[in-house]
C-alpha positions, 0 to 999 in steps of 0.5 A: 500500500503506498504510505506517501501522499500519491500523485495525482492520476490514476489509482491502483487497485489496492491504494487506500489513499490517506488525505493531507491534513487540513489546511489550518485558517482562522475559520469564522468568524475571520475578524468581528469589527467591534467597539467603533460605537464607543466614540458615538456614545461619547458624543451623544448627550444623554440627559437621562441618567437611567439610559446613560447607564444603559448605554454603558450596559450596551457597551460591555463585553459580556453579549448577555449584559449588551444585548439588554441594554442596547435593547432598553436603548432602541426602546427608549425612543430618546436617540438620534437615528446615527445613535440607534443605528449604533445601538442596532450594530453592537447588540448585533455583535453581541447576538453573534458572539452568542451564536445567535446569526439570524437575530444580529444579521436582523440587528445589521439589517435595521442599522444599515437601514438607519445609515446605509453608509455602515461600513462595519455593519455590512462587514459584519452582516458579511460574518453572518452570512459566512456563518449561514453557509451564504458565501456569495451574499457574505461577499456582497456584503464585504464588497460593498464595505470596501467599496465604502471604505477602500482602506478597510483591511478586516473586509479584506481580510473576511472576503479572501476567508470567503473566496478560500472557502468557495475553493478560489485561492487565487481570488482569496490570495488577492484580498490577503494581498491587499489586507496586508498591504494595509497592515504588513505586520498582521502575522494572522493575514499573512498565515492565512495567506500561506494557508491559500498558497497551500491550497493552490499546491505550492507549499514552498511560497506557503512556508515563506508566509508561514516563516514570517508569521512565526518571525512576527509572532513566535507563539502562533500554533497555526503558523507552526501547524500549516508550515508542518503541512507546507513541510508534509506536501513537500515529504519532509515528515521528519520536519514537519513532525518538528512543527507540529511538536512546536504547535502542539506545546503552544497548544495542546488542544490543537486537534489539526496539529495532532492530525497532520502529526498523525499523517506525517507518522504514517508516511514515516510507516510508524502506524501506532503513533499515527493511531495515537495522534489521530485518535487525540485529534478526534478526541479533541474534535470528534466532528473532525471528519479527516481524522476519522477517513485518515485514521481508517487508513491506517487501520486498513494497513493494520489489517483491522479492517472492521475498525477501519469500515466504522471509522470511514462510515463515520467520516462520511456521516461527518461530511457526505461529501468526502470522496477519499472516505468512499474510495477507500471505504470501496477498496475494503469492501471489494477486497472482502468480495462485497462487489456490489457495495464497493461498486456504489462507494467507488461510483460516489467517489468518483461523482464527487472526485473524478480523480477518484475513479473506480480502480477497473476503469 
């Protein structure tokens, strides 16, 4: 079975194929623009003692707290329309910061009604939609906050997080470009462009991202996670091993790390590390669909191939889109004469990927 990550093309019979670890970004929200409301209140005479202390309430950090006194200011009917439109935007940050999307993209709605030129609030009302899935309508969003406001490095930011996430790196590298033009010394823009540079299949111009990151900040656990992956593409396990040790001690709940640590064991043929890796990765995130259709690779390759069927049912159930776990899944059951379902998941397989056709085709 060949252990190193094969090259694109066509698949032998009997590979069972593991998948690179997964490109480590800062996820959504990518960057939540907050505060900017303060310098309203300080502007805003407030006569009533009761609604200053409200505001104030609105203000704090704890979205519980915000959410009631934002909402006991958009109550009073005491405010100017700019300073309602702020109260609308930060009980909206609140209301995202509790998970709660549709309620702050409903609180974003109403303060870009009141100020059609809010910069932040499309920005964020673009976090929102990320959140639902809506990545052509976060865009608009982001588009029109740069439009307003062509200096605006956090919708830059976003946007490029929202291009990498539809599959268009080269798009997502032109935003992180721009982002760090705007703020050159931003280590996370800068690691997150590494991340699309990976995705593009150039892990040498990641690794010099990724080496930048770390020169900036030097206890960033995500730089040292995907300059292990960079390290991984290009074969050099032992290296990439050493990086995802380092991101591990930064942070031991690193779940990514011990998966891409997993997968660079495995390549090394050291199949009971790369178990106890892969089986901490999931422990720590047991949705982490990867881990789950790695680690039945290497059970395969143990010969425990009842364990490995569980583990790729379970990273399918995970993501039903995951064209390797149905492959591989397909190699097992055909070697145990299960023709016909092996039939099915190389078919699945190959609708979802065509690289991965059927091994007889």
């Amino acid at each position: 079975m060949e252990r190193r990550k094969p090259a694109i093309g066509r698949v032998n019979a009997m590979s069972v194929r593991v998948l690179p670890a997964r490109v480590h970004m800062r996820g959504w929200p990518a960057r939540l623009l907050i505060v900017l409301f303060i310098a309203v209140f300080g502007a805003t005479a407030v006569a009533d003692e009761a609604l200053d202390q409200q505001w104030k309430r609105c203000t704090v950090a704890d979205p519980d707290t915000s959410i009631l006194g934002c909402t006991a200011v958009i109550q009073s009917n005491h405010e100017p329309w700019e300073s309602l439109a702020a109260a609308y935007y930060t009980r909206g940050n609140s209301y995202l910061r509790k998970g709660q999307t549709d309620r702050a993209i409903q609180d974003y709605d109403e303060a870009i009604r009141l100020k059609p030129n809010y910069t932040d609030a499309f920005t964020n009302r673009g976090i929102g939609y990320v959140r639902k899935n809506q990545d052509d309508r976060a865009i608009q969003d982001y588009d029109e906050a740069i439009r307003l406001d062509p200096n605006n490095a956090t919708a830059f930011y976003n946007r490029g997080h929202a291009y990498a996430r539809k599959g268009q790196p080269d798009r997502a590298i032109q935003d992180f470009d721009a982002a760090i033009r705007l703020k050159p010394t931003d280590a996370d823009i800068i690691t997150d462009r590494g991340s699309a540079y990976l995705s593009k299949g150039q892990p040498d111009r990641a690794i010099q991202d990724f080496d930048e990151a770390i020169r900036l900040s030097p206890r960033d656990a995500m730089a040292f996670t995907n300059r292990g992956i960079g390290y991984a593409r290009k074969n050099q396990y032992d290296r990439a091993i050493q990086e995802f040790d380092e991101a591990i001690r930064l942070a031991p709940n690193n779940a990514v790390a011990f998966g891409g640590r997993g997968n660079a064991y495995f390549s090394k043929a050291k199949d009971d590390r790369a178990i106890q890796d892969l089986d901490e990765a999931i422990r720590l995130d047991p949705n982490y669909a990867m881990a789950f259709t790695n680690r039945g690779t290497v059970l395969h390759a143990l010969g425990q191939q009842d364990r490995a069927i569980q583990d790729f049912d379970e990273a399918i159930r995970l993501d039903p889109n995951n064209a390797r776990a149905f492959f591989n899944r397909g190699v097992i059951l055909r070697a145990l004469g299960q023709q016909d379902r092996a039939a099915v998941d190389f078919a699945k397989a190959g609708q979802l990927d065509p690289i991965l056709r059927s091994p007889d085709k």
